[in-house]
Rosetta silent file (secondary structure, phi, psi, omega in degrees, C-alpha in Angstrom):
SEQUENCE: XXXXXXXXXXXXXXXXXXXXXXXXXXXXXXXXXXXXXXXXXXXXXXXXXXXXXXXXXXXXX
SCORE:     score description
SCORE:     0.000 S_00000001
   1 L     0.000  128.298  177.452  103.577 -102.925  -64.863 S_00000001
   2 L   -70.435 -162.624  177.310  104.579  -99.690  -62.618 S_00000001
   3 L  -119.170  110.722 -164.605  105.349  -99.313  -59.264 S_00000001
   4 L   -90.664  158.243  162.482  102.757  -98.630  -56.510 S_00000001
   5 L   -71.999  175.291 -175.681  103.297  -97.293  -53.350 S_00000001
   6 H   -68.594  -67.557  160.632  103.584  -98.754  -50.072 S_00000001
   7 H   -22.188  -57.855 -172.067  100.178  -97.793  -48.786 S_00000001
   8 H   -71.882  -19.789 -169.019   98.321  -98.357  -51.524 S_00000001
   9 H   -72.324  -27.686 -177.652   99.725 -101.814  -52.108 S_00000001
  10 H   -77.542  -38.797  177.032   98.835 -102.801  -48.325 S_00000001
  11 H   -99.374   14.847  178.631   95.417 -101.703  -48.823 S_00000001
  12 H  -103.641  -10.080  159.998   94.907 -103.502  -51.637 S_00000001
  13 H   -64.036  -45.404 -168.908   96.318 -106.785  -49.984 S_00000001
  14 H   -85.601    6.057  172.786   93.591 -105.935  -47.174 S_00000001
  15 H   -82.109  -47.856 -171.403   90.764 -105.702  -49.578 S_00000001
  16 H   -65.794  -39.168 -120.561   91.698 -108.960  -51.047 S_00000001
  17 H   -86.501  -50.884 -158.444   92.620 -110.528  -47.810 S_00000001
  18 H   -45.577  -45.298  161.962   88.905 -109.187  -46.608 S_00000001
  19 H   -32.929  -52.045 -159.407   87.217 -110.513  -50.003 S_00000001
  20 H   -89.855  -33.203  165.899   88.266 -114.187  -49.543 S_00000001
  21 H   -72.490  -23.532  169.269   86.809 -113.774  -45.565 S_00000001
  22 H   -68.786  -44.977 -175.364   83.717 -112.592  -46.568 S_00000001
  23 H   -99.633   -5.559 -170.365   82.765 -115.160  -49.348 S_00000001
  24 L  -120.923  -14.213 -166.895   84.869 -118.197  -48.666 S_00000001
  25 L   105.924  148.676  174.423   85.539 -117.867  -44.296 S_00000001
  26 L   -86.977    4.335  148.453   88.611 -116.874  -42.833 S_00000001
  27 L   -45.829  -33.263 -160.779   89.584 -121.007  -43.032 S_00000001
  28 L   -77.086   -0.389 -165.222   90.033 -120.323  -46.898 S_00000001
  29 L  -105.507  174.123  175.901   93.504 -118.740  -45.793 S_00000001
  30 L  -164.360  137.404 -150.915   96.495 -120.529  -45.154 S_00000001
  31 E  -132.022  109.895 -153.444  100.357 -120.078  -43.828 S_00000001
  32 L  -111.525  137.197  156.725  102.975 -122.880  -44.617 S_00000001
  33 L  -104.992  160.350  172.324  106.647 -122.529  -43.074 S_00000001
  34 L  -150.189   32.980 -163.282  109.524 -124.363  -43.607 S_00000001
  35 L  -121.160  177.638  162.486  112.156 -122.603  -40.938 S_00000001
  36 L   -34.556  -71.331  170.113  113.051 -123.198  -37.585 S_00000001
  37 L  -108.312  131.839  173.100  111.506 -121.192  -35.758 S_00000001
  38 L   -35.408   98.677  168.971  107.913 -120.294  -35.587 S_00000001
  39 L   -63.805   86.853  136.389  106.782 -116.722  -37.172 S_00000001
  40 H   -18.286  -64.737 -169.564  105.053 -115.267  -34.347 S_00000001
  41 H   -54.923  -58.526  179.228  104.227 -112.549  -35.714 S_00000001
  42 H   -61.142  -26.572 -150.660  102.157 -114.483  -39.220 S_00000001
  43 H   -81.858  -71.161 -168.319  100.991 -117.114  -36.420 S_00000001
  44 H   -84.922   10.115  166.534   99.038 -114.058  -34.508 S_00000001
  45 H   -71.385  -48.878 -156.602   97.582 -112.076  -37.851 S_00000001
  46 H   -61.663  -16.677  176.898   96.629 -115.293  -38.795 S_00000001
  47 H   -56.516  -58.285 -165.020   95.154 -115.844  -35.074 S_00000001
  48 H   -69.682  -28.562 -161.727   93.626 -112.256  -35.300 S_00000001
  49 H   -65.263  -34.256 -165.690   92.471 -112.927  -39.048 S_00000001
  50 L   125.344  -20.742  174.871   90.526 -116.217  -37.668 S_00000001
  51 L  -102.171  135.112  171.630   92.150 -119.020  -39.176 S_00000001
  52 L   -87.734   15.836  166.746   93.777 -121.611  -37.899 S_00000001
  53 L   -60.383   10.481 -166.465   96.008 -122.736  -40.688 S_00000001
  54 E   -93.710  125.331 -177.790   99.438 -122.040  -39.773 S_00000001
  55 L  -118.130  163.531  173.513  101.467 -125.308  -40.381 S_00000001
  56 L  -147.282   98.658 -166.940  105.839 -124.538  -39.530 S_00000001
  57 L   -91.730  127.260 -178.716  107.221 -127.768  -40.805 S_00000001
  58 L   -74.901  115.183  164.432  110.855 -127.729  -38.956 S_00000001
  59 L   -75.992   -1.287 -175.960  113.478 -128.475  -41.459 S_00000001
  60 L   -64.419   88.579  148.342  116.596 -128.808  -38.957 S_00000001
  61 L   -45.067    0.000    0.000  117.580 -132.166  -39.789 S_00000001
């Protein structure tokens, strides 16, 4: 398997991403953490995407 570029590789994540909102809901997606602190940033695509799935399970024992 080669190596794609950055672009194209982005739009073919947003094709996919778009696919699974059109036929399954933007519910089907889901964003699992395991760090400290909360990824803002995944927390508001997934916000903008539609889904509410973002779980951040805190590991700091």
């Amino acid at each position: 398997m080669g190596e794609i570029e950055w672009e194209q590789t982005l739009d073919e994540i947003a094709e996919k991403l778009g696919n699974i909102k059109v036929q399954h809901g933007p519910e089907a997606v889901s964003l699992m953490t395991g760090c400290i602190h909360e990824p803002w940033d995944l927390a508001r695509f997934f916000n903008l995407f539609g889904s509410p799935n973002v779980v951040n399970v805190n590991a700091n024992l």
